[in-house]
NUKOL-104462 format. One record per residue (C-alpha): residue number from 1; y, x, z. Coordinates in Angstrom, 1 decimal, always signed. Layout:
% NUKOL-104462
r seq=NUM, Y=Y, X=X, Z=Z
...
***
This chain:
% NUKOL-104462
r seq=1, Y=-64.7, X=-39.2, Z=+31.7
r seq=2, Y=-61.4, X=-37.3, Z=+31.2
r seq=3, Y=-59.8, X=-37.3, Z=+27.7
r seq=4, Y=-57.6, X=-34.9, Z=+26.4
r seq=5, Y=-55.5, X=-34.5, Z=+23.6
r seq=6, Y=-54.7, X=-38.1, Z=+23.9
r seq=7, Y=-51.4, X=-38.6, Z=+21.6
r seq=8, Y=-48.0, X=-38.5, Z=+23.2
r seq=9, Y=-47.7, X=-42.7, Z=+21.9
r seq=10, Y=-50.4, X=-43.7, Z=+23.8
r seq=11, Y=-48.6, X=-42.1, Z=+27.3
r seq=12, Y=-45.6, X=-43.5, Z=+26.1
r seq=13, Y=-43.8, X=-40.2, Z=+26.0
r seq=14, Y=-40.9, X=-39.5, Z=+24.0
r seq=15, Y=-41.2, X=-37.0, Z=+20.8
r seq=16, Y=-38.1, X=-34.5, Z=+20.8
r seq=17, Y=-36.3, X=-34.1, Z=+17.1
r seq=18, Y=-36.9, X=-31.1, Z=+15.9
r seq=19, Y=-33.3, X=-29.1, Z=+15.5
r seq=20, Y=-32.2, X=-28.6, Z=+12.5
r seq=21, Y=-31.7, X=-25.3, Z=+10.8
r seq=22, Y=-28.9, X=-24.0, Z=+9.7
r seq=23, Y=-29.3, X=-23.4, Z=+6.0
r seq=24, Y=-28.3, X=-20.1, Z=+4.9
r seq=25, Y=-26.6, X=-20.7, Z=+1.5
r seq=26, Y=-25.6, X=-17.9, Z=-0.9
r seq=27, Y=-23.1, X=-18.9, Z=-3.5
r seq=28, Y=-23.5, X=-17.1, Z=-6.6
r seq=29, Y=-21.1, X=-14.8, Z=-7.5
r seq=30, Y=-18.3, X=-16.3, Z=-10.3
r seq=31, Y=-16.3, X=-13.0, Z=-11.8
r seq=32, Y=-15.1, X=-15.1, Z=-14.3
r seq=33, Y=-13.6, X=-17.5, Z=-12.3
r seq=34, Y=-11.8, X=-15.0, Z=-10.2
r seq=35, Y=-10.3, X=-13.5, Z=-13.4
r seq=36, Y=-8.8, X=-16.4, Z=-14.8
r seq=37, Y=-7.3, X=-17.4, Z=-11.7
r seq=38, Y=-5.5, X=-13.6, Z=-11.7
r seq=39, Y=-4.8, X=-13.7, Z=-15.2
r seq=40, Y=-3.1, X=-17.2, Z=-14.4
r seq=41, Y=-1.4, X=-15.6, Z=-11.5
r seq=42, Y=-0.1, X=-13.1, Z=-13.4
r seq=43, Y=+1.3, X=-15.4, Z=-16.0
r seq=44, Y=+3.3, X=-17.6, Z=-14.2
r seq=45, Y=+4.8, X=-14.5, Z=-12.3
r seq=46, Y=+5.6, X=-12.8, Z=-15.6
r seq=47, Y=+7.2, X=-15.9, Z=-16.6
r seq=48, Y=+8.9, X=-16.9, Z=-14.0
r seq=49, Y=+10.4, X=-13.3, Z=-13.8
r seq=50, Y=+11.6, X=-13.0, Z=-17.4
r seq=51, Y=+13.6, X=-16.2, Z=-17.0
r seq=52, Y=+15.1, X=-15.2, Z=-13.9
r seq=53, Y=+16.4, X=-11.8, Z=-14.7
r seq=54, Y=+17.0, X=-12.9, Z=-18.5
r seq=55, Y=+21.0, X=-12.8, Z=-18.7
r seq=56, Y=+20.8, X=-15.0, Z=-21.8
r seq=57, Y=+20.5, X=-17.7, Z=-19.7
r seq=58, Y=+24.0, X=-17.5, Z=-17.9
r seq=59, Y=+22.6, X=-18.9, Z=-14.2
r seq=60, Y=+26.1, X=-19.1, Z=-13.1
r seq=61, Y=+27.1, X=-21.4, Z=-15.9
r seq=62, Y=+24.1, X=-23.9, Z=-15.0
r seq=63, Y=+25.1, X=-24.0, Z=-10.9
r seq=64, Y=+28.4, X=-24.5, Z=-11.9
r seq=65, Y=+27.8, X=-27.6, Z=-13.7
r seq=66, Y=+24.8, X=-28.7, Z=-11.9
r seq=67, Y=+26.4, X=-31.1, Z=-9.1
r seq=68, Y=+30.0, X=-31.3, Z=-12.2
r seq=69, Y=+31.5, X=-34.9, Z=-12.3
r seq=70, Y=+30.5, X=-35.4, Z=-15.5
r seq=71, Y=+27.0, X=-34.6, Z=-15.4
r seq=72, Y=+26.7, X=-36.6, Z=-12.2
r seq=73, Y=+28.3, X=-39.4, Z=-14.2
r seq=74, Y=+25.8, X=-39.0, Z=-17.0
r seq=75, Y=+23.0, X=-39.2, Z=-14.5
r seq=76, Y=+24.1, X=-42.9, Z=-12.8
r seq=77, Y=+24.4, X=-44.4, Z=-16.7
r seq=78, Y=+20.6, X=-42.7, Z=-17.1
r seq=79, Y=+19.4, X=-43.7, Z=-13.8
r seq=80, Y=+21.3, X=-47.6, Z=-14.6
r seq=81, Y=+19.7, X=-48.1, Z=-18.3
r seq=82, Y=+16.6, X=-47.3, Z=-16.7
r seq=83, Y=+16.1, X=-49.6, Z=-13.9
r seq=84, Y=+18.0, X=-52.2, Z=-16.1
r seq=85, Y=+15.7, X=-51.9, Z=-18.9
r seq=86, Y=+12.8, X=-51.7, Z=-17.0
r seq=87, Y=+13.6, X=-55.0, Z=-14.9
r seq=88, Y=+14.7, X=-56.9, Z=-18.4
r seq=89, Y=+11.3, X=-54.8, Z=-20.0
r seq=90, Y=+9.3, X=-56.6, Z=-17.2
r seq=91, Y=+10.8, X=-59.9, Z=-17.2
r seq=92, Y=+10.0, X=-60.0, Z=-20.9
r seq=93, Y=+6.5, X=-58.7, Z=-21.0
r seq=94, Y=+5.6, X=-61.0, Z=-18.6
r seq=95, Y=+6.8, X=-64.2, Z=-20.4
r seq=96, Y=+5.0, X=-62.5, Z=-23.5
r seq=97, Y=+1.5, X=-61.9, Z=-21.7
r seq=98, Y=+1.6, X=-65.8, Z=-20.7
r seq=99, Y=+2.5, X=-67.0, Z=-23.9
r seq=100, Y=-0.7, X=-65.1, Z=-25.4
r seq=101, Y=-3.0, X=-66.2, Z=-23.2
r seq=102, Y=-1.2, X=-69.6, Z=-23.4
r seq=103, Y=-3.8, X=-72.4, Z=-25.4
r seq=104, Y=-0.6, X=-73.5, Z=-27.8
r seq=105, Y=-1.3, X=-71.1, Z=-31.0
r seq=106, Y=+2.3, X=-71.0, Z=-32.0
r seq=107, Y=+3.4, X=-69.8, Z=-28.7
r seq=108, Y=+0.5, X=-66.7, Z=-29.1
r seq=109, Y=+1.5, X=-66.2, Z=-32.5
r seq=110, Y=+5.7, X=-66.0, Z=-31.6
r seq=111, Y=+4.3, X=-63.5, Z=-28.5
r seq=112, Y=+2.1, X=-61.9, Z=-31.1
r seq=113, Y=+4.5, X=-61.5, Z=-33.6
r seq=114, Y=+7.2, X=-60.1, Z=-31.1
r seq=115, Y=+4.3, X=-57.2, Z=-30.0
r seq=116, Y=+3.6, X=-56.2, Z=-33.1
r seq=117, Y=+6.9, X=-55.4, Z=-34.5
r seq=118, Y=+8.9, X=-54.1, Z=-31.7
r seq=119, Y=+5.9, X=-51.4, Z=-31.4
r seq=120, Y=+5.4, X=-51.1, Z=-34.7
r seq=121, Y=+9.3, X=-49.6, Z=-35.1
r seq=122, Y=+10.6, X=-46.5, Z=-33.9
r seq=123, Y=+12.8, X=-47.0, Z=-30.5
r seq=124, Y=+15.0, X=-44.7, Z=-32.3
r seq=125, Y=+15.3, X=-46.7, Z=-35.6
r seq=126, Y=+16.0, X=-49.6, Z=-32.6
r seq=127, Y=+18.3, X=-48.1, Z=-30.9
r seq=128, Y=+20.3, X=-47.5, Z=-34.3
r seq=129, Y=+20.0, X=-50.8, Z=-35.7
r seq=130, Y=+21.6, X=-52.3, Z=-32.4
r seq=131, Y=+23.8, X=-50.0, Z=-32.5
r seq=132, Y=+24.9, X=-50.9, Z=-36.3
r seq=133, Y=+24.3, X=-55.0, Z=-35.7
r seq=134, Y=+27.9, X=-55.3, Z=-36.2
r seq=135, Y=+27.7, X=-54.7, Z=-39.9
r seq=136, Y=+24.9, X=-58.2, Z=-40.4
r seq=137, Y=+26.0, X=-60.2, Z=-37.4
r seq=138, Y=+30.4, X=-59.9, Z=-37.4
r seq=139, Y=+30.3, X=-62.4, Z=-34.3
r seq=140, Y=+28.2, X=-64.0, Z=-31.9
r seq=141, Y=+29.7, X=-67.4, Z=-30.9
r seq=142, Y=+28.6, X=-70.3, Z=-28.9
r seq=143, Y=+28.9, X=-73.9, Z=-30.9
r seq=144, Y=+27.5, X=-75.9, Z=-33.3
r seq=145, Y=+24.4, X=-74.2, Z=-35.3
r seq=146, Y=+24.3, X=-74.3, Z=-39.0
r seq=147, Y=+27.9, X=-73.0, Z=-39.6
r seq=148, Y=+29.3, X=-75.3, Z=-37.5
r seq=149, Y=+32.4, X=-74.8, Z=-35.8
r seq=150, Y=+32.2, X=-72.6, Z=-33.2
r seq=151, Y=+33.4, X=-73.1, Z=-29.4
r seq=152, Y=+33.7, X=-69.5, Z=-28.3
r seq=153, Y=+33.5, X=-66.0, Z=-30.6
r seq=154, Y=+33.0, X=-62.8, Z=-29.6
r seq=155, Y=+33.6, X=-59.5, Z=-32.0
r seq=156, Y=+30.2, X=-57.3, Z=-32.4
r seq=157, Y=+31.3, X=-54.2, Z=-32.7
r seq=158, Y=+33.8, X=-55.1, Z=-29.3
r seq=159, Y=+30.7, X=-56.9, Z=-27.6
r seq=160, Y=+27.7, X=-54.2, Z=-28.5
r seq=161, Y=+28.7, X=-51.3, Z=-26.8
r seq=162, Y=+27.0, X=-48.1, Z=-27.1
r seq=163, Y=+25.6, X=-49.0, Z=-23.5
r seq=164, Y=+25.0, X=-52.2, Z=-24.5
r seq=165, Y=+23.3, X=-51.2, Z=-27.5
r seq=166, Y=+21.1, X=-48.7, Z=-25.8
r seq=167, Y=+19.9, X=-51.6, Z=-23.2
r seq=168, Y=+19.3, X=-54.2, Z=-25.7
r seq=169, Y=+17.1, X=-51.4, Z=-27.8
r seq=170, Y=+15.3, X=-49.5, Z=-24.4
r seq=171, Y=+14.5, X=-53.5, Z=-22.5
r seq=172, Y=+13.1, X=-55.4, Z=-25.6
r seq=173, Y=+10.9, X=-52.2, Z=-26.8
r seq=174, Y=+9.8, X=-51.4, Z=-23.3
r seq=175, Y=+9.0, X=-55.6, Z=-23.1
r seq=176, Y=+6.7, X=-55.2, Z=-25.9
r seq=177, Y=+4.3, X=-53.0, Z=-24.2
r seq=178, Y=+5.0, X=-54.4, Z=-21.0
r seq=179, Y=+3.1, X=-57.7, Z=-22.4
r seq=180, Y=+0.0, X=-55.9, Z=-23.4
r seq=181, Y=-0.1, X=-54.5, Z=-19.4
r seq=182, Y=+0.7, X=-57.4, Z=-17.8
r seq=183, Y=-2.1, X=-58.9, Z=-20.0
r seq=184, Y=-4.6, X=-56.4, Z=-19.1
r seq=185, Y=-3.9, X=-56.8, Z=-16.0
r seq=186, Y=-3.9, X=-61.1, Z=-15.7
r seq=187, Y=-7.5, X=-60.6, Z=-17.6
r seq=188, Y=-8.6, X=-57.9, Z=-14.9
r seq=189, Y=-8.7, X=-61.4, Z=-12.6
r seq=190, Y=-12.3, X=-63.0, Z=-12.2
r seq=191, Y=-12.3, X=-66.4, Z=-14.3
r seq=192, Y=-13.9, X=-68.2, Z=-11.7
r seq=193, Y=-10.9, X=-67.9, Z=-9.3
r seq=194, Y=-8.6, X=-69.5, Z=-11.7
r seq=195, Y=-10.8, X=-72.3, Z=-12.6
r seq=196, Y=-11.7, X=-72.8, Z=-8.4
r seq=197, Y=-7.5, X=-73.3, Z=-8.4
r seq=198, Y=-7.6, X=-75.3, Z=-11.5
r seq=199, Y=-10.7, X=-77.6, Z=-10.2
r seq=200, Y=-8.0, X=-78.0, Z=-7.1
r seq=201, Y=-5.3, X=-79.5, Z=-9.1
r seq=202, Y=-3.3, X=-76.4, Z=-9.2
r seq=203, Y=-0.8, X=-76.5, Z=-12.6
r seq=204, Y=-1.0, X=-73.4, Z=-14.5
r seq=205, Y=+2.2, X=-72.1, Z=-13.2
r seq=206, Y=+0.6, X=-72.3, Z=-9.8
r seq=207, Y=-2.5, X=-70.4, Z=-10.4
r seq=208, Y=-0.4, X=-67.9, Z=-11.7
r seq=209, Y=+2.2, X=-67.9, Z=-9.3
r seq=210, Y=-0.3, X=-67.9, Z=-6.1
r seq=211, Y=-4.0, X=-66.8, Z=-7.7
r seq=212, Y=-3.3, X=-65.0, Z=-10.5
r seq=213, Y=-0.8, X=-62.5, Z=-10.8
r seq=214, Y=-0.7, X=-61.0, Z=-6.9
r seq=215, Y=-4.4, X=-60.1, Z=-7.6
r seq=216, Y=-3.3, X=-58.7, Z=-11.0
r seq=217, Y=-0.2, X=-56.5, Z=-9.8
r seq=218, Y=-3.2, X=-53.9, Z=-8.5
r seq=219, Y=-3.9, X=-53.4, Z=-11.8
r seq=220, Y=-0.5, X=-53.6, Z=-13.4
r seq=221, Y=+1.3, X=-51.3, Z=-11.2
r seq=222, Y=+0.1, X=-47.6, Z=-12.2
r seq=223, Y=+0.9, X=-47.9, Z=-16.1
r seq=224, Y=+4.1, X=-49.6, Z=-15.1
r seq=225, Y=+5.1, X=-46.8, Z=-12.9
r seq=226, Y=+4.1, X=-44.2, Z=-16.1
r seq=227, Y=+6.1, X=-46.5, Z=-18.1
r seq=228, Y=+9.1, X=-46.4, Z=-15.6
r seq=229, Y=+8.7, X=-42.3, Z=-15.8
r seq=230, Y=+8.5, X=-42.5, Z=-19.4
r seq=231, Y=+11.7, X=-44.5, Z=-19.4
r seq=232, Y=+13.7, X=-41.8, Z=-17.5
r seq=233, Y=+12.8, X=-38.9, Z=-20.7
r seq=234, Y=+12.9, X=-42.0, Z=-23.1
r seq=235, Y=+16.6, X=-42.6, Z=-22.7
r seq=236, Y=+17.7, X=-39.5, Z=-23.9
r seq=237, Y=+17.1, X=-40.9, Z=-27.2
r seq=238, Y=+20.6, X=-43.2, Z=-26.3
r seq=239, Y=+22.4, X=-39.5, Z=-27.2
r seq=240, Y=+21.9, X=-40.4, Z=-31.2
r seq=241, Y=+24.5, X=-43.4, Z=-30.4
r seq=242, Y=+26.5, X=-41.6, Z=-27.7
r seq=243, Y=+25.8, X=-43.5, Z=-25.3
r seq=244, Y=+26.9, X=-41.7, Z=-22.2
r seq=245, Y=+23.9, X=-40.7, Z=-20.4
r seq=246, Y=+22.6, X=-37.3, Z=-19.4
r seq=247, Y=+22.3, X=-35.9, Z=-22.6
r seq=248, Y=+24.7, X=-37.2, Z=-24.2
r seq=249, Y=+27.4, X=-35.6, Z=-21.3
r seq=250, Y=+26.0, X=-32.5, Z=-21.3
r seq=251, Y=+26.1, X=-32.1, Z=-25.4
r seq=252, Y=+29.3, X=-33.0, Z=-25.2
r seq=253, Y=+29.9, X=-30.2, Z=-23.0
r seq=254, Y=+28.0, X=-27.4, Z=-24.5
r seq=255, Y=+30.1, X=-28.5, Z=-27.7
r seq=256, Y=+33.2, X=-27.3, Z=-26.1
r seq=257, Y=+32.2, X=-24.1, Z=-23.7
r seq=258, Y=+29.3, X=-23.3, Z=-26.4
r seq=259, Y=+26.7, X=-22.8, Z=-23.7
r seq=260, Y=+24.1, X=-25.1, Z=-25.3
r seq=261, Y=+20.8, X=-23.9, Z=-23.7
r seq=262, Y=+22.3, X=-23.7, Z=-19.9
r seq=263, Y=+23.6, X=-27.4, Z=-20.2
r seq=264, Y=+20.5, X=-28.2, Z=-21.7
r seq=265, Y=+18.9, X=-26.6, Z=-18.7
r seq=266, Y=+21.2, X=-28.5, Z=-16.8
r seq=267, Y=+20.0, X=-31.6, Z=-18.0
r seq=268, Y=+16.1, X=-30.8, Z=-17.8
r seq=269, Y=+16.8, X=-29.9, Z=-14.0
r seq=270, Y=+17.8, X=-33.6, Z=-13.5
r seq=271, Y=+15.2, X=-35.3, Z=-15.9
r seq=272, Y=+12.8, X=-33.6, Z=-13.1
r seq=273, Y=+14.1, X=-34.5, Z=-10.2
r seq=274, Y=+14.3, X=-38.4, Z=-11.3
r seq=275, Y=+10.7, X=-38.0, Z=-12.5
r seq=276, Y=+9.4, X=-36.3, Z=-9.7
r seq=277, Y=+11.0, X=-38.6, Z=-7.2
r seq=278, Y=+9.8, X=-41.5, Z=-9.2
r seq=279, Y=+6.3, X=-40.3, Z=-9.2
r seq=280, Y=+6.2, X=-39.6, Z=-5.3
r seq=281, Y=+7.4, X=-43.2, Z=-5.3
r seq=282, Y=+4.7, X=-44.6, Z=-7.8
r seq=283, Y=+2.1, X=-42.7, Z=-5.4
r seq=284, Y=+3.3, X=-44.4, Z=-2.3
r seq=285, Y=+3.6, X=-47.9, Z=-4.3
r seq=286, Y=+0.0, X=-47.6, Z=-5.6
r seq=287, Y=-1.5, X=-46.4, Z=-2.1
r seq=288, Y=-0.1, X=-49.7, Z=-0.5
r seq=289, Y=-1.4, X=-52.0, Z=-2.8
r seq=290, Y=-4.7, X=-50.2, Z=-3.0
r seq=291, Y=-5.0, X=-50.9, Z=+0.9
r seq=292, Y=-3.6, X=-54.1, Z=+1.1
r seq=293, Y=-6.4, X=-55.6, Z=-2.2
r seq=294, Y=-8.5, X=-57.2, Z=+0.2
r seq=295, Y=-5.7, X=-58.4, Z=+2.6
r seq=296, Y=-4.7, X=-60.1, Z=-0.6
r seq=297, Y=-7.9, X=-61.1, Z=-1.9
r seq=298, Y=-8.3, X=-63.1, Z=+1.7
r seq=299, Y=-4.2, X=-64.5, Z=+1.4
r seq=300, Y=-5.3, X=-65.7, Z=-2.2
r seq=301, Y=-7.9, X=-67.7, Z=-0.5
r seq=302, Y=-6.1, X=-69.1, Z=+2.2
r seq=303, Y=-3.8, X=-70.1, Z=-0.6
r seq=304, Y=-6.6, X=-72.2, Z=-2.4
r seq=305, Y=-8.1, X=-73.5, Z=+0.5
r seq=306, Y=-4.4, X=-74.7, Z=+2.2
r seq=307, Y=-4.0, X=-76.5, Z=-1.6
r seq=308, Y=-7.2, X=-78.1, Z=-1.7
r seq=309, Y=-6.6, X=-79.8, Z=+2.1
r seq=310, Y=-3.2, X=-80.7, Z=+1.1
r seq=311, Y=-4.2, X=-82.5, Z=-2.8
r seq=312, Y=-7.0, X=-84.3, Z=-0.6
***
């Protein structure tokens, strides 16, 4: 007897996928999106038009002085109290972070204490007051503590310089909230990897030396590159103590030609080119440590498991 109808599975023939069918999606119309956009549009255009053509502005005076000595010379002291201060800043927020998450309770009060007042206080009252130190400390010397004699003196108001004055205010401000990133960050590591190196015999220098802090610079390097952009607008704020940066140069400029808002212009053209480079930079910077996490994840490992062969 003949069957038919028998399915395709039992003749072990293959079943074709169907194709699949384009779908035919309408998106609904969105007028109002379409207007805002134009009335954006037209804005920025508007804008950007009354600014060009407004003759208040004196365009002429502003290329003149855009690439002048003096500015230029005004933007190296910005661009030095910035990386200066932000090197010193990190050096010091790190030592702070470990001393907080150190187990000796005076050394996480002294951290805490340093923390809470330097971001308590203005940067500009800071900035002042080291400025000013000269009038409570007359001298720094080196010698024998408790008014003893001293070895070797220096003047303030001959050491603290308005430079001077304007890196000890920007590092040791910009090192109290360093500390509460770098902390962030050192707590963003799992537990269990620093007590794996601790059960090894690591020291505590070494797990944060080698476990530790590579795994927690993923974490700490975005707000430190927004604090490194911040620092750029930040030390305009030397200008109250004249200390010779961008600002201060260009005020000292408009107060002799009187054109206040085209070196001010002048100025704010700069403060955006250092930001923007440094945020293309900060891009870059977090990109490569993004991609290289679990190439350092696996070097953190080969670092526990190298220690562990060699404390056998």
């Amino acid at each position: 007897m003949e069957v038919t109808g028998a399915p395709e599975a039992a003749t072990g023939a293959r079943t074709e996928p169907e194709p699949h069918l384009p779908i035919d999606a309408i998106r609904p119309p969105r007028p109002g999106r379409w207007i805002a956009a134009a009335v954006a549009v037209f804005a920025m255009v508007w804008l950007l038009y009354t600014i060009i053509v407004n003759e208040n502005l004196h365009w002429d005076v502003i290329a003149e002085y855009l690439t002048d000595g003096r500015i230029l010379g005004g933007l190296w002291v910005t661009i030095q109290l910035t990386v200066l201060s932000m090197v010193i800043g990190l050096a010091l927020g790190v030592l702070a972070a470990v001393m907080q998450l150190s187990g000796s309770p005076i050394l996480r009060a002294a951290s805490g204490l340093y923390t809470w007042f330097f971001r308590g206080t203005p940067l500009l009252v800071q900035l002042i007051f080291w400025f000013n130190i000269g009038l409570v400390f007359p001298s720094f010397g080196i010698g024998v503590p408790f008014d003893g004699p001293k070895l070797i003196e220096w003047q303030a108001n001959e050491l603290i310089t308005p430079f001077t004055a304007a890196l000890l205010g920007l590092a040791i401000n910009e090192g109290a909230y360093m500390a509460e990133i770098v902390r962030a960050g050192i707590r963003s590591v799992d537990p269990g990897q620093r007590e794996a190196a601790e059960a090894l015999g690591m020291s505590h220098r070494q797990v944060l030396r080698r476990v530790v802090l590579p795994q927690a610079m993923r974490v700490i390097i975005p707000p430190t590159g927004n604090q490194f952009i911040s620092m750029l607008k930040t030390t305009s704020m030397v200008s109250v103590i004249a200390g010779a940066e961008l600002l201060t140069v260009s005020q000292r400029i408009y107060l002799g030609n009187f054109e206040v808002i085209a070196m001010l212009i002048v100025a704010s053209i700069w403060y955006i080119v250092l930001t923007t480079i440094a945020s293309i930079g900060q891009h870059f910077i977090e990109k490569r440590f993004e991609r290289g996490h679990h190439a350092l994840q696996t070097r953190v490992r080969r670092n526990l498991r190298l220690f562990g062969k060699g404390s056998v």
